[in-house]
C-alpha positions as semicolon CSV with decimal commas, in nm:
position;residue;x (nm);y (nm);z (nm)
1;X;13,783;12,011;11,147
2;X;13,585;12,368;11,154
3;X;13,213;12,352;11,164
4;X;13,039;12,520;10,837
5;X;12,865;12,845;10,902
6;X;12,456;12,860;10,842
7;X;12,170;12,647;10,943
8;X;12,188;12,286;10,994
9;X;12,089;12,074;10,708
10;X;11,732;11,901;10,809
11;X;11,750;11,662;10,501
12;X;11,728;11,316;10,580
13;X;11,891;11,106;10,275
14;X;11,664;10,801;10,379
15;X;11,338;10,974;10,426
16;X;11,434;11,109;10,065
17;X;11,472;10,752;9,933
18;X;11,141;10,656;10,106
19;X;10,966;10,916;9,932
20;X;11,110;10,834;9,587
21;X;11,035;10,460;9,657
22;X;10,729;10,524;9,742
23;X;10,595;10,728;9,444
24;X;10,749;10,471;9,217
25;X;10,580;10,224;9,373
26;X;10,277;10,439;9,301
27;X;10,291;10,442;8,946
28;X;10,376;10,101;8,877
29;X;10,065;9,980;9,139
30;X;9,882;10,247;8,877
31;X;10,044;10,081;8,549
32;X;9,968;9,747;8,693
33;X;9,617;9,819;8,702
34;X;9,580;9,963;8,341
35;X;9,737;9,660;8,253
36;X;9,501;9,412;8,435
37;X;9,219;9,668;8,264
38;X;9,335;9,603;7,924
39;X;9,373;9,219;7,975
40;X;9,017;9,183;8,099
41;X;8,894;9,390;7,757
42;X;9,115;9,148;7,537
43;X;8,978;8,878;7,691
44;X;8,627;8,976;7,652
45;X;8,672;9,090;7,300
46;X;8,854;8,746;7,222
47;X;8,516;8,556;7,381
48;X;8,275;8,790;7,206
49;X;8,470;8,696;6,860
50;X;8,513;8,356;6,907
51;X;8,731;8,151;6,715
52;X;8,713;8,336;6,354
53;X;9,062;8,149;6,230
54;X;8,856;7,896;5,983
């Protein structure tokens, strides 16, 4: 089998996935924490309002 002219390829397929993993992880660490946000505020609203179902 020849050998394909030019530069060697310096990609690295698993350092690639790493990289992707990684910034997914990212955002859903980042969504995660809106979400805790917005669950704290709901619950303090909820105690602030009381029960208004009567």
């Amino acid at each position: 089998m020849k050998k394909k002219p030019g530069r060697k390829s310096t990609r690295n397929p698993q350092e690639e996935a790493y990289k992707r993993l990684e910034n997914e992880n990212l955002k859903l660490k980042e969504k995660l924490r809106q979400a805790g946000l917005i669950i704290a505020a709901q619950k303090k609203i909820a105690e602030l309002l009381g029960d208004q179902t009567t």
